[in-house]
C-alpha positions in Angstrom: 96.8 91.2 13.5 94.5 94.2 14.9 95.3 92.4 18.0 98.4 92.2 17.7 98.9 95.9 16.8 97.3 97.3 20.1 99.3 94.9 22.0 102.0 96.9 20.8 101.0 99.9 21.2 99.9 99.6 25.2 103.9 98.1 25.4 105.2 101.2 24.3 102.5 103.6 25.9 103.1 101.7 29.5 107.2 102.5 28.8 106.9 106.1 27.5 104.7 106.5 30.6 106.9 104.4 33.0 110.4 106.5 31.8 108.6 109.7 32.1 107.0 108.8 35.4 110.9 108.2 36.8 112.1 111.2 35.6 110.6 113.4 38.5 111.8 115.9 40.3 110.9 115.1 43.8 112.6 114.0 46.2 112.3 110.4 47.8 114.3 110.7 51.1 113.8 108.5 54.0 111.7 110.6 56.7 114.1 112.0 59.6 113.8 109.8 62.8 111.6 112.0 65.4 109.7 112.1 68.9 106.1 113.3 69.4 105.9 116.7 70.6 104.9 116.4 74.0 104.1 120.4 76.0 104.4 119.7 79.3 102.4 122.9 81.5 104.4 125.0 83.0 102.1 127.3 85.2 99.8 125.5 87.1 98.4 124.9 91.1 96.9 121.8 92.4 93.7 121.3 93.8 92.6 118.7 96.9 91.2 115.6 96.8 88.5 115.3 99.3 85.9 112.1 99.6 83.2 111.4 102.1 84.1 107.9 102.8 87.9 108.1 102.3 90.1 109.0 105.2 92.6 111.1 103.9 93.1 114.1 101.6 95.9 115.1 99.3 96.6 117.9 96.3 97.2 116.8 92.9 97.8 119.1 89.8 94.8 121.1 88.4 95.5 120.2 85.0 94.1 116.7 86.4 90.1 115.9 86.8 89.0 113.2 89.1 87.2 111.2 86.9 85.7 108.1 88.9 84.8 109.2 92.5 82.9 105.9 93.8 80.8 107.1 96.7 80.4 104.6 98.6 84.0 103.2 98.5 87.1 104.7 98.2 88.7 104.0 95.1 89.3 107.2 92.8 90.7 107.9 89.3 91.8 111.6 88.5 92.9 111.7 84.8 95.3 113.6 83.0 94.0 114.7 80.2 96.8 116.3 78.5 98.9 113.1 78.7 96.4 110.5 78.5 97.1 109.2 81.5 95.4 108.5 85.2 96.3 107.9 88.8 94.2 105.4 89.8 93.8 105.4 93.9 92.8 102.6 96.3 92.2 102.6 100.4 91.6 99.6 102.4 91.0 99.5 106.0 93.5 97.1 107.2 91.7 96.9 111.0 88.4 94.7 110.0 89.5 92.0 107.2 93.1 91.6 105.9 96.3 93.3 107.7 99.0 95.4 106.0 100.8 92.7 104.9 98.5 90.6 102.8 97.6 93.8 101.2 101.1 94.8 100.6 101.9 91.2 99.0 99.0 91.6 96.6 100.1 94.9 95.4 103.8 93.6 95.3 102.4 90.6 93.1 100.3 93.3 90.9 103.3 95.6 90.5 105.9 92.2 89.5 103.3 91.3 86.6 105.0 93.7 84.9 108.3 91.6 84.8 107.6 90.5 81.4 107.7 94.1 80.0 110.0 95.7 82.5 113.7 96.1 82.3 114.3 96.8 85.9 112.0 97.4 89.3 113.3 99.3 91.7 112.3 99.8 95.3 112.2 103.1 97.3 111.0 103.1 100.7 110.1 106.4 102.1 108.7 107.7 105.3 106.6 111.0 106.1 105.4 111.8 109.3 101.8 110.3 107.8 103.3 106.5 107.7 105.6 105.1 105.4 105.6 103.6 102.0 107.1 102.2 98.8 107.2 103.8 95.6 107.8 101.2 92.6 109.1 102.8 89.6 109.2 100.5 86.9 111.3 101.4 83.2 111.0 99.9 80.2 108.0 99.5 78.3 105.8 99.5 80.7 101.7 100.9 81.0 102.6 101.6 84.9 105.9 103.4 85.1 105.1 104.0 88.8 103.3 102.3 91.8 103.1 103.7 95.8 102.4 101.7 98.4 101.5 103.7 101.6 100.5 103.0 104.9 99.7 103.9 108.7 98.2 101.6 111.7 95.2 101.9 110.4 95.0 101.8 106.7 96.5 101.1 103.2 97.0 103.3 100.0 97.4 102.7 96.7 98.0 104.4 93.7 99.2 103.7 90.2 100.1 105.7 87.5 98.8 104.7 84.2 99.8 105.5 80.5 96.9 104.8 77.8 99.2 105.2 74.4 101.0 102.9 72.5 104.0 105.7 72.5 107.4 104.2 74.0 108.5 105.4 76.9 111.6 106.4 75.9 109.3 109.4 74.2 107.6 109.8 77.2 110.1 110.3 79.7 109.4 113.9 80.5 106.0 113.2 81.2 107.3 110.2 83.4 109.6 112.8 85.1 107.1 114.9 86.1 104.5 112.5 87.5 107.4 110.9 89.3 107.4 114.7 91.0 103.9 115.4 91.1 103.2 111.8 92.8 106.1 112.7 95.3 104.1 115.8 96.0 101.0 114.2 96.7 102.4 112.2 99.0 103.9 114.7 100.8 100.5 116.3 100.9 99.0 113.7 102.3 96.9 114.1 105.6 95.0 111.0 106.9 91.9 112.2 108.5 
Protein backbone atom coordinates (compact mmCIF):
# COMPACT_ATOMS: atom_id res chain seq x y z
CA UNK A 1 0.00 0.00 0.00
CA UNK A 2 2.92 2.45 1.21
CA UNK A 3 4.18 1.42 -2.15
CA UNK A 4 1.53 2.11 -3.85
CA UNK A 5 1.04 5.58 -2.27
CA UNK A 6 4.53 6.97 -3.42
CA UNK A 7 3.94 5.55 -6.75
CA UNK A 8 1.39 8.03 -6.79
CA UNK A 9 2.82 10.69 -5.65
CA UNK A 10 6.09 10.76 -8.05
CA UNK A 11 3.07 10.48 -11.07
CA UNK A 12 1.76 13.63 -10.04
CA UNK A 13 5.08 15.34 -8.89
CA UNK A 14 6.75 14.31 -12.54
CA UNK A 15 3.25 16.08 -14.19
CA UNK A 16 3.11 19.19 -11.95
CA UNK A 17 6.84 19.49 -12.86
CA UNK A 18 6.43 18.50 -16.59
CA UNK A 19 3.24 21.27 -17.11
CA UNK A 20 5.24 23.87 -15.31
CA UNK A 21 8.41 23.05 -17.10
CA UNK A 22 6.22 23.79 -20.68
CA UNK A 23 4.95 26.75 -19.51
CA UNK A 24 8.19 28.89 -20.14
CA UNK A 25 8.74 31.94 -21.53
CA UNK A 26 11.61 31.41 -23.82
CA UNK A 27 11.65 31.25 -26.94
CA UNK A 28 12.55 28.05 -29.02
CA UNK A 29 13.14 29.40 -32.60
CA UNK A 30 15.13 27.70 -35.21
CA UNK A 31 18.65 29.49 -35.32
CA UNK A 32 18.89 31.91 -38.48
CA UNK A 33 20.93 30.32 -41.35
CA UNK A 34 24.53 32.20 -41.38
CA UNK A 35 28.21 32.25 -42.85
CA UNK A 36 31.44 32.50 -40.79
CA UNK A 37 32.77 35.84 -40.49
CA UNK A 38 35.66 35.82 -42.55
CA UNK A 39 38.00 39.66 -42.40
CA UNK A 40 39.82 39.61 -45.26
CA UNK A 41 43.07 42.44 -44.75
CA UNK A 42 42.82 45.21 -46.44
CA UNK A 43 46.25 47.02 -46.00
CA UNK A 44 49.04 44.99 -46.69
CA UNK A 45 52.57 44.72 -49.01
CA UNK A 46 54.15 41.59 -50.04
CA UNK A 47 57.39 40.38 -49.39
CA UNK A 48 59.91 38.12 -51.81
CA UNK A 49 60.51 34.79 -51.88
CA UNK A 50 64.15 34.09 -52.31
CA UNK A 51 65.99 30.34 -51.93
CA UNK A 52 69.55 29.32 -52.42
CA UNK A 53 68.87 26.40 -54.57
CA UNK A 54 65.64 27.57 -56.36
CA UNK A 55 65.94 29.54 -59.57
CA UNK A 56 63.50 32.07 -59.34
CA UNK A 57 62.01 34.68 -57.07
CA UNK A 58 58.53 36.06 -56.65
CA UNK A 59 56.41 38.41 -53.97
CA UNK A 60 53.65 37.00 -52.08
CA UNK A 61 51.47 38.84 -49.50
CA UNK A 62 53.13 39.65 -45.98
CA UNK A 63 50.27 38.47 -44.11
CA UNK A 64 51.78 34.94 -45.43
CA UNK A 65 54.98 33.14 -43.67
CA UNK A 66 56.96 30.68 -45.51
CA UNK A 67 56.65 27.86 -43.44
CA UNK A 68 58.74 24.89 -45.02
CA UNK A 69 61.91 26.22 -46.83
CA UNK A 70 63.79 22.73 -47.71
CA UNK A 71 67.36 23.72 -48.26
CA UNK A 72 68.55 21.55 -50.26
CA UNK A 73 65.62 21.27 -52.66
CA UNK A 74 63.24 23.56 -53.81
CA UNK A 75 59.99 22.81 -52.64
CA UNK A 76 58.40 25.66 -50.31
CA UNK A 77 55.19 26.11 -48.26
CA UNK A 78 54.29 29.81 -47.28
CA UNK A 79 51.10 29.63 -45.03
CA UNK A 80 48.37 31.86 -44.54
CA UNK A 81 47.73 32.05 -41.34
CA UNK A 82 44.69 34.08 -41.21
CA UNK A 83 42.83 31.70 -43.52
CA UNK A 84 44.30 28.46 -42.75
CA UNK A 85 45.49 27.98 -45.80
CA UNK A 86 49.09 27.38 -47.81
CA UNK A 87 50.64 27.62 -51.25
CA UNK A 88 52.61 24.90 -51.48
CA UNK A 89 55.50 25.40 -54.25
CA UNK A 90 57.47 22.86 -56.32
CA UNK A 91 60.56 23.36 -59.11
CA UNK A 92 61.95 20.66 -61.12
CA UNK A 93 64.72 20.93 -63.52
CA UNK A 94 63.22 19.61 -66.63
CA UNK A 95 66.99 19.47 -68.48
CA UNK A 96 68.60 16.35 -66.44
CA UNK A 97 65.68 13.62 -65.84
CA UNK A 98 62.04 14.03 -67.13
CA UNK A 99 61.02 16.86 -69.75
CA UNK A 100 58.10 19.37 -69.47
CA UNK A 101 55.67 17.12 -70.53
CA UNK A 102 55.83 14.16 -68.24
CA UNK A 103 55.93 16.64 -65.55
CA UNK A 104 53.00 18.52 -66.87
CA UNK A 105 50.95 15.10 -67.20
CA UNK A 106 51.58 14.24 -63.57
CA UNK A 107 50.46 17.53 -62.30
CA UNK A 108 47.41 17.32 -64.85
CA UNK A 109 46.71 13.77 -63.27
CA UNK A 110 47.20 15.31 -59.49
CA UNK A 111 44.92 18.26 -60.36
CA UNK A 112 41.92 15.67 -62.13
CA UNK A 113 41.94 13.59 -58.72
CA UNK A 114 39.87 16.09 -57.68
CA UNK A 115 37.02 14.99 -60.25
CA UNK A 116 35.25 13.25 -57.51
CA UNK A 117 34.67 16.46 -55.50
CA UNK A 118 34.79 19.02 -58.21
CA UNK A 119 31.85 20.43 -60.09
CA UNK A 120 33.86 21.84 -62.95
CA UNK A 121 37.79 22.27 -64.00
CA UNK A 122 38.58 24.78 -65.96
CA UNK A 123 41.70 25.54 -67.87
CA UNK A 124 43.47 28.93 -68.37
CA UNK A 125 46.61 29.16 -70.23
CA UNK A 126 48.49 32.26 -69.77
CA UNK A 127 51.81 33.63 -70.86
CA UNK A 128 54.30 36.25 -69.30
CA UNK A 129 57.37 37.23 -70.76
CA UNK A 130 58.99 34.52 -67.94
CA UNK A 131 57.27 31.34 -69.87
CA UNK A 132 53.89 30.24 -69.98
CA UNK A 133 51.54 28.33 -67.93
CA UNK A 134 48.20 26.92 -66.75
CA UNK A 135 46.27 27.97 -63.93
CA UNK A 136 43.57 25.13 -62.82
CA UNK A 137 40.82 26.60 -60.89
CA UNK A 138 38.70 23.97 -59.58
CA UNK A 139 34.84 24.85 -57.78
CA UNK A 140 33.03 22.94 -55.77
CA UNK A 141 34.05 21.41 -52.72
CA UNK A 142 37.26 21.11 -53.24
CA UNK A 143 40.69 21.35 -50.64
CA UNK A 144 42.67 22.85 -53.89
CA UNK A 145 40.46 25.59 -55.44
CA UNK A 146 43.49 26.49 -57.59
CA UNK A 147 46.65 24.85 -59.25
CA UNK A 148 49.45 26.75 -61.69
CA UNK A 149 51.41 25.05 -63.92
CA UNK A 150 54.42 27.23 -65.09
CA UNK A 151 57.16 26.79 -67.27
CA UNK A 152 60.36 27.98 -69.39
CA UNK A 153 63.12 25.83 -71.40
CA UNK A 154 64.64 25.10 -68.60
CA UNK A 155 62.34 24.35 -65.76
CA UNK A 156 58.88 23.57 -64.15
CA UNK A 157 56.74 25.29 -61.46
CA UNK A 158 54.25 24.28 -59.41
CA UNK A 159 52.06 25.59 -56.90
CA UNK A 160 48.86 24.70 -55.26
CA UNK A 161 46.66 26.41 -53.08
CA UNK A 162 45.39 24.63 -50.22
CA UNK A 163 42.34 25.07 -47.75
CA UNK A 164 42.75 23.21 -44.27
CA UNK A 165 38.91 23.62 -42.93
CA UNK A 166 36.07 21.71 -43.24
CA UNK A 167 34.06 25.13 -44.16
CA UNK A 168 32.30 24.95 -47.74
CA UNK A 169 33.48 26.92 -50.23
CA UNK A 170 30.56 28.58 -50.93
CA UNK A 171 31.57 30.43 -47.42
CA UNK A 172 34.85 30.81 -48.53
CA UNK A 173 34.68 32.40 -51.74
CA UNK A 174 36.14 35.77 -50.86
CA UNK A 175 39.06 34.17 -49.62
CA UNK A 176 39.10 32.11 -52.85
CA UNK A 177 38.73 35.52 -54.73
CA UNK A 178 41.52 36.94 -53.39
CA UNK A 179 44.10 34.10 -53.63
CA UNK A 180 42.90 33.69 -57.19
CA UNK A 181 44.43 37.58 -57.35
CA UNK A 182 47.21 37.24 -55.14
CA UNK A 183 48.43 33.96 -57.07
CA UNK A 184 47.95 35.97 -60.36
CA UNK A 185 50.34 38.45 -58.82
CA UNK A 186 52.89 36.22 -58.01
CA UNK A 187 53.10 35.04 -61.16
CA UNK A 188 53.38 38.17 -62.59
CA UNK A 189 56.23 38.71 -60.19
CA UNK A 190 57.88 36.05 -61.15
CA UNK A 191 61.66 36.31 -62.27
CA UNK A 192 63.62 33.06 -63.14
CA UNK A 193 67.11 33.59 -62.16
Amino acid sequence: MNKLILLGLAVVLACVLGFSACNSSASIDARPWGFPRLDLPKNYGYKTFENKTCPFTFQYPDFGNVTRDQGDSCWADISFPVFDAKWHISHHDITQKKDRQSHYEDFRKLVYKHVKKASTIADYPFETPQGKGIRYELYGNVGAPVEIFFYNDKYTMTTDFYLNTALKNDSLDPVIQMMKVEMDKMIQSFKWK
